[in-house]
Legacy VTK file of the C-alpha trace (Angstrom):
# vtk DataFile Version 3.0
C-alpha trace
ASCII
DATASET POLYDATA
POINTS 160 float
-11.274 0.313 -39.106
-9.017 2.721 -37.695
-9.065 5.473 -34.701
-9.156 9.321 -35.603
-6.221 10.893 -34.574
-7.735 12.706 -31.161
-8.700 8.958 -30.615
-5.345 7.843 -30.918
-3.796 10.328 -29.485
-6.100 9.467 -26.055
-5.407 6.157 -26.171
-1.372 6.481 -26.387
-1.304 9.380 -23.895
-3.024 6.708 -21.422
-0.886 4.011 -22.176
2.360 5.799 -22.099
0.678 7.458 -18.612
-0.020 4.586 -17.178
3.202 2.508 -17.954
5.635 5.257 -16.937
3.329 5.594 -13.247
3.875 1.712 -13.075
7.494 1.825 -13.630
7.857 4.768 -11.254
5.867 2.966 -8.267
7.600 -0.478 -9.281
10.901 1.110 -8.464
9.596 2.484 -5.317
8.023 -0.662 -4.139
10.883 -3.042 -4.387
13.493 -0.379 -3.055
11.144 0.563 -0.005
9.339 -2.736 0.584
11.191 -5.665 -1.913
7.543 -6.077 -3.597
6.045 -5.822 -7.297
3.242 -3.508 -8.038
1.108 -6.618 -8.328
2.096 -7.716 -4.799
1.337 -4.598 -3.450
-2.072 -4.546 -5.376
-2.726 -7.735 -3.658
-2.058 -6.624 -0.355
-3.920 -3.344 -0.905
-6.898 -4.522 -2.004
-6.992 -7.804 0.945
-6.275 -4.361 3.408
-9.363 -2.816 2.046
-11.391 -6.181 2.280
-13.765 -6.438 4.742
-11.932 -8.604 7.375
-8.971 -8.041 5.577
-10.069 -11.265 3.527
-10.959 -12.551 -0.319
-11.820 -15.254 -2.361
-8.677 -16.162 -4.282
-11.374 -15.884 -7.357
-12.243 -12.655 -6.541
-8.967 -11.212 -5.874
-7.940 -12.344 -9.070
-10.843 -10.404 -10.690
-10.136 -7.703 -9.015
-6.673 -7.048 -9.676
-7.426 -8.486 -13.333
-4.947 -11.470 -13.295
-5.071 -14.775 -14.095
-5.488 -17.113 -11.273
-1.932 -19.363 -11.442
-0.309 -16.092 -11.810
-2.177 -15.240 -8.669
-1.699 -18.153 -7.048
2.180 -17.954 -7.624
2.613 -14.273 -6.389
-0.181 -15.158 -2.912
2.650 -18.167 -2.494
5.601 -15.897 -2.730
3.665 -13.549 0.085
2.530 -16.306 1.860
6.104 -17.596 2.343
7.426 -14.044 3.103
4.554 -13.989 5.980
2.426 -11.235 4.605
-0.465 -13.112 3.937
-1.936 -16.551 4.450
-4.015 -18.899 2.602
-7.111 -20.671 4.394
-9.988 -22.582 3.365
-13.622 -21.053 2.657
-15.875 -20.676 5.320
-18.648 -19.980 2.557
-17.707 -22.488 0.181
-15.225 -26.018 1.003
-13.689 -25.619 -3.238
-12.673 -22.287 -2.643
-9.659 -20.449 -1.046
-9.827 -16.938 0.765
-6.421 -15.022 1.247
-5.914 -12.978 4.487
-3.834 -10.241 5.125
-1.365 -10.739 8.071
0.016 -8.153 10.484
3.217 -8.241 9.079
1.523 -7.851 5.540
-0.381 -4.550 7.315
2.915 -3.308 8.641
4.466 -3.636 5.484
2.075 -1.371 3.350
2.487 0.959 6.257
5.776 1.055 5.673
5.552 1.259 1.362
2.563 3.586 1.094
3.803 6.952 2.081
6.318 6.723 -1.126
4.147 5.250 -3.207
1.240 8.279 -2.051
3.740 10.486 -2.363
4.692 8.892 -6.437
1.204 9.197 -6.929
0.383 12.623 -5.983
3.621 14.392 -7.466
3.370 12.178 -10.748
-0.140 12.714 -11.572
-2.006 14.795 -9.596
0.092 17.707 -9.113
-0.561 18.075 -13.105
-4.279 18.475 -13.019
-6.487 20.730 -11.157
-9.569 19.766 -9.570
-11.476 20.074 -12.748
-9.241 17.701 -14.383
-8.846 15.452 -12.131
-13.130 15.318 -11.281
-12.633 14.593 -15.238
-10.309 11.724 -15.403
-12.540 10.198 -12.626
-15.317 10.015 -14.204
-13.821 9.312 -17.488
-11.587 6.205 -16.167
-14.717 4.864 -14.374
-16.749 4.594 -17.426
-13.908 2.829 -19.080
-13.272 0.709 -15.987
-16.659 0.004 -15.949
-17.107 -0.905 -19.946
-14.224 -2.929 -19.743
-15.135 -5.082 -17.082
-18.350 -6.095 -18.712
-16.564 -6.952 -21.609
-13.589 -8.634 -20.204
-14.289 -12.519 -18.937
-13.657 -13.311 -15.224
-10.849 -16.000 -13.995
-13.467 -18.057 -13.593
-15.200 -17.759 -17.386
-11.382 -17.701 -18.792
-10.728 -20.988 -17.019
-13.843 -22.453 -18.376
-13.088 -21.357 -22.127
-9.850 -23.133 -21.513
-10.837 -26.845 -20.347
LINES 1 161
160 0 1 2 3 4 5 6 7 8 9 10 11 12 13 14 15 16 17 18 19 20 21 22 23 24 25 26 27 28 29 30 31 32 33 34 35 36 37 38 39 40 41 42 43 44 45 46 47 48 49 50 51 52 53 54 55 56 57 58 59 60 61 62 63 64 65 66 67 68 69 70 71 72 73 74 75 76 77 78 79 80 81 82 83 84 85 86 87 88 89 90 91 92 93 94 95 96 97 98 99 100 101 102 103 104 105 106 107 108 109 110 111 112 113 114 115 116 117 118 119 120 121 122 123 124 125 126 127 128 129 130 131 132 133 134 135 136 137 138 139 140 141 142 143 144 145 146 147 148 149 150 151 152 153 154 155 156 157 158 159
């Protein structure tokens, strides 16, 4: 089985997309804040957290990585102070990750660049109609993908 060639040609256009905006924000994250796009993921999404707080297990869903890789990059921001590790008030096995105010101050610090990567690399080549578009499009995809992709939890338990 094969894609047609308008398939194809989607599905390289997104990848190529996607890996040249990664590159381009990668480069502006360690030269304006010395972090990876996956730390900065990490500390975006515990910023948008209610309480500024996550299961380890759900952050690790959530920025779709496995959970020693996880664990090794919430060490490395740990140590630098930007975020800190505590027990579960819900539940004594698991571990919730908190956003500092140092880890606050430096997205402050990162996120004009990377807006400003963001909106000159991709938006300013669609229109609104386009871009309403690729939302809705990306969503379903998002959404299609995550029912089909296992959590950390389900690919730990396929592994022991």
């Amino acid at each position: 089985m094969t894609l047609d060639a308008r398939r194809t040609q989607a599905y390289f256009a997104l990848m190529e997309a996607s890996g040249l905006l990664q590159q381009l924000m990668e480069d502006q994250l360690r030269r304006d804040g010395g972090l990876s796009y996956l730390q900065f993921f990490l500390l975006a999404r515990l910023a948008e957290a209610p309480g500024g707080r996550m299961r380890m297990t759900d952050l690790a869903d959530t920025v779709v990585h496995s959970r020693s890789g996880l664990t090794y990059q919430a060490g490395r921001l740990e140590s630098a102070g930007l975020l800190r590790r505590e027990p579960s008030p819900d539940d004594e096995r698991s571990v919730t990750a908190a956003i500092t105010d140092q880890g606050r101050d430096l997205l402050a610090k990162v996120l004009p660049g990377h807006v400003a990567i963001v909106e000159h690399g991709m938006f300013d080549a669609l229109d609104d109609q386009q871009t309403d578009a690729l939302t809705d499009a990306l969503g379903a995809v998002r959404d299609k993908l995550r029912n089909l992709a296992p959590t950390s939890a389900q690919r730990r338990r396929s592994r022991g």
